[in-house]
C-alpha atoms as a printed R data frame, in Angstrom:
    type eleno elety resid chain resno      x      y       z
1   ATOM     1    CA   UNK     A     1 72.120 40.501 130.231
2   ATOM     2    CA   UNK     A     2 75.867 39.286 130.555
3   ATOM     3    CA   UNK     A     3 76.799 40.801 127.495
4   ATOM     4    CA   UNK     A     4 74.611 44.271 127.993
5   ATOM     5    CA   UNK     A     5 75.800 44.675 131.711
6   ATOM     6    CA   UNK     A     6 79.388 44.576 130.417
7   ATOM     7    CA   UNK     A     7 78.946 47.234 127.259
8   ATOM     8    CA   UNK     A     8 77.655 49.390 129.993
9   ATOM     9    CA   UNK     A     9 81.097 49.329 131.438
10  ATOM    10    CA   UNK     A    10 82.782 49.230 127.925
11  ATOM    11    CA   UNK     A    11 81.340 52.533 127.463
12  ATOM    12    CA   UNK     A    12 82.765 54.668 130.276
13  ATOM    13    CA   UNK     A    13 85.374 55.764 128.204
14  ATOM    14    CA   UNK     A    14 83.456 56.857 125.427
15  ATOM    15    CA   UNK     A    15 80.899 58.914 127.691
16  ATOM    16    CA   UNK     A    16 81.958 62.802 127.151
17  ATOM    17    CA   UNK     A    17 81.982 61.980 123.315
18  ATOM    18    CA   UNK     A    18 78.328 60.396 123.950
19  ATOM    19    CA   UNK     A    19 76.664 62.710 125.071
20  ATOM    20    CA   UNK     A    20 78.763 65.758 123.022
21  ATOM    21    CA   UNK     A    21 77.201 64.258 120.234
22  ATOM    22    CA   UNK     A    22 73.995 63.342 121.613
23  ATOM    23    CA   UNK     A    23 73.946 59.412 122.084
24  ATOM    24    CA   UNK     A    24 71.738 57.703 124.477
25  ATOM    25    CA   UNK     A    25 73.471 55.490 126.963
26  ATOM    26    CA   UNK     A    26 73.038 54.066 130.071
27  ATOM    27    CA   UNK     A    27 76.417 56.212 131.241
28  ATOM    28    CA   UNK     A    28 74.882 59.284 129.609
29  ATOM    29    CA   UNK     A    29 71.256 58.710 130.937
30  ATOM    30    CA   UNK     A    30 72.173 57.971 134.892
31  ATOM    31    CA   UNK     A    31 75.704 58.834 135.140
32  ATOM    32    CA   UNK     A    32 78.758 56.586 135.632
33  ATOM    33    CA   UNK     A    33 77.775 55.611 139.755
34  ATOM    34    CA   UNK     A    34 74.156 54.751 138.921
35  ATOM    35    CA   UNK     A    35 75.503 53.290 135.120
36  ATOM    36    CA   UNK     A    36 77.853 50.629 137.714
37  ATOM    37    CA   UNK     A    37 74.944 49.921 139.966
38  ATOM    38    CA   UNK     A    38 72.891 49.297 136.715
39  ATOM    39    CA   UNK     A    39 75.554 47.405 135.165
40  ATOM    40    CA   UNK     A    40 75.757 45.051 138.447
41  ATOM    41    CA   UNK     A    41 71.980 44.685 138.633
42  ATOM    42    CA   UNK     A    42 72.593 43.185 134.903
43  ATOM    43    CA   UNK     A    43 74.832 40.838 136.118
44  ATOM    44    CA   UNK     A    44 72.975 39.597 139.201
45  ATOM    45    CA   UNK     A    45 70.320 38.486 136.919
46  ATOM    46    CA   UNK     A    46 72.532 36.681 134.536
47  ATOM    47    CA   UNK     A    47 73.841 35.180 137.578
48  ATOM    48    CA   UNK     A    48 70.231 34.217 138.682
49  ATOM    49    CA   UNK     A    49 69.532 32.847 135.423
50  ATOM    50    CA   UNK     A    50 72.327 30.594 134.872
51  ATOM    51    CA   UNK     A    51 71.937 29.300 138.681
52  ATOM    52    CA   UNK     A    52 68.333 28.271 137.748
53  ATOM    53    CA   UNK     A    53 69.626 26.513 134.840
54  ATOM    54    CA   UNK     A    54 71.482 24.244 137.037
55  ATOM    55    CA   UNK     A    55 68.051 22.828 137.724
56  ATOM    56    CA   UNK     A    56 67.152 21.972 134.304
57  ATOM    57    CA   UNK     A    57 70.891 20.945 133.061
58  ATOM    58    CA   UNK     A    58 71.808 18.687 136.203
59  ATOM    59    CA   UNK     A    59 75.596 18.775 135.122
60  ATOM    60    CA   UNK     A    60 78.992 18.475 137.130
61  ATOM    61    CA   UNK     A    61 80.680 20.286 133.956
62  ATOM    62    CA   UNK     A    62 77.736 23.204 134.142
63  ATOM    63    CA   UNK     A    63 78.013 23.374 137.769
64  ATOM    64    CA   UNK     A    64 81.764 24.028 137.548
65  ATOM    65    CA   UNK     A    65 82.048 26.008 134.366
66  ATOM    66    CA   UNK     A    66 78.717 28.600 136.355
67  ATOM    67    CA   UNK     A    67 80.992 28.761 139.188
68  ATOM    68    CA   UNK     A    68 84.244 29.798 137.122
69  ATOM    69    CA   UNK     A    69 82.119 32.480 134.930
70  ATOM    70    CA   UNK     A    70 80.226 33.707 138.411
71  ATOM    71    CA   UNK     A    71 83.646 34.750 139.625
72  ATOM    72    CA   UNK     A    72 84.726 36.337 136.083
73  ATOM    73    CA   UNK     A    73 81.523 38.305 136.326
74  ATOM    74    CA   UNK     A    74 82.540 39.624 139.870
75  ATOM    75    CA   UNK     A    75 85.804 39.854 139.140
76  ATOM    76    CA   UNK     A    76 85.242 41.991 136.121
77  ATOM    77    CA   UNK     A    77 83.323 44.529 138.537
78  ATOM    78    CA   UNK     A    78 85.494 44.460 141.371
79  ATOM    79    CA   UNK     A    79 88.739 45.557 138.979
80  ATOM    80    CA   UNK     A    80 86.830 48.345 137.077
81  ATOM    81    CA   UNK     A    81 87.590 51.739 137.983
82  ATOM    82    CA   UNK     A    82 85.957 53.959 136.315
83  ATOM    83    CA   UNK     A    83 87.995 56.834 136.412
84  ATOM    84    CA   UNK     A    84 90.660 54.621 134.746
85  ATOM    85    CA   UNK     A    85 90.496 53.209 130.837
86  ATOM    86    CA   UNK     A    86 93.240 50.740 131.216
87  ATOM    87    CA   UNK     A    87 91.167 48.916 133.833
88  ATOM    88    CA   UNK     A    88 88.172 48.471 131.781
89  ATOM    89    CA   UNK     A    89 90.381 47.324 128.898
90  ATOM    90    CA   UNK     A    90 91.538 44.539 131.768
91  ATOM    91    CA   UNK     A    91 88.275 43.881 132.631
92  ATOM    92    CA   UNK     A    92 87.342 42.785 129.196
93  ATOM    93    CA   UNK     A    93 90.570 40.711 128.317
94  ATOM    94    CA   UNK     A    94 91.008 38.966 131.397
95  ATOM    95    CA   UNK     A    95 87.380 38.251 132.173
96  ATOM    96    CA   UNK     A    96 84.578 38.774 129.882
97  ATOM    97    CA   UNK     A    97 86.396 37.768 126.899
98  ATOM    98    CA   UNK     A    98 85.998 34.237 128.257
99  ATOM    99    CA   UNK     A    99 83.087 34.374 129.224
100 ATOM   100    CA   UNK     A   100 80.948 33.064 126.261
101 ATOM   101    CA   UNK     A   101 83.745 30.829 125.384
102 ATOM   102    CA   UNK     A   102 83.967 29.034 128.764
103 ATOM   103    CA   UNK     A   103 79.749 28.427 128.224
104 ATOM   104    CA   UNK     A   104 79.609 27.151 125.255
105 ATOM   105    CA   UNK     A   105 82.573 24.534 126.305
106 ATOM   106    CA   UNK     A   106 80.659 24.034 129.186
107 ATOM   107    CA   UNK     A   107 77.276 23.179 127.503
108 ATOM   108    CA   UNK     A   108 79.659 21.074 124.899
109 ATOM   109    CA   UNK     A   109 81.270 18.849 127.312
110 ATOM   110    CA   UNK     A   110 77.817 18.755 129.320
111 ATOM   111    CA   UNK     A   111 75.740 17.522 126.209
112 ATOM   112    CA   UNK     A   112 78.399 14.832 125.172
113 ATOM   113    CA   UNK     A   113 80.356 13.938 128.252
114 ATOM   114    CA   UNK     A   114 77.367 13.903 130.761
């Protein structure tokens, strides 16, 4: 969900060409407003998800490294404008290209440092 909610935003740019040529998006099915809201609801859940997980993984490490990609994950919508490509292109390198990196070294240092 992480990974879909974001290519939903990746994808803004690319939306006149998308449906010119007859491509089936999110962006192209509901339009860039509903696309966000869709793209947020995405997150939410992998937000939800990795917040239950706390449950089953019991770790200071997870704990801190959920909080740190949380806020990348709001962060990421919160700079986005849609209206704007550079900001998108921020989005992704100063937030959601960390993202899988920063849970995998979180589930690293969890399984061998916990």
């Amino acid at each position: 969900t992480w990974i879909g909610g974001f290519d939903m935003i990746y994808t803004i740019p690319d939306r006149e060409y998308d449906i010119e040529n007859g491509l089936k998006t999110v962006m192209t099915a509901y339009g860039i407003n509903k696309g966000m809201v869709i793209s947020a609801i995405t997150h939410a859940i992998t937000i939800i998800f990795f917040a239950f997980l706390i449950f089953y993984i019991r770790s200071y490490f997870y704990i801190a490294g959920f909080l740190v990609i949380s806020t990348l994950i709001i962060y990421q919508h919160l700079i986005v404008n849609p209206s704007d490509p550079k900001s998108i292109r921020v989005s992704f390198l100063n937030a959601n290209s960390f993202i899988g990196i920063i849970f995998l070294a979180t589930l690293i240092l969890t399984q061998y440092l916990h």
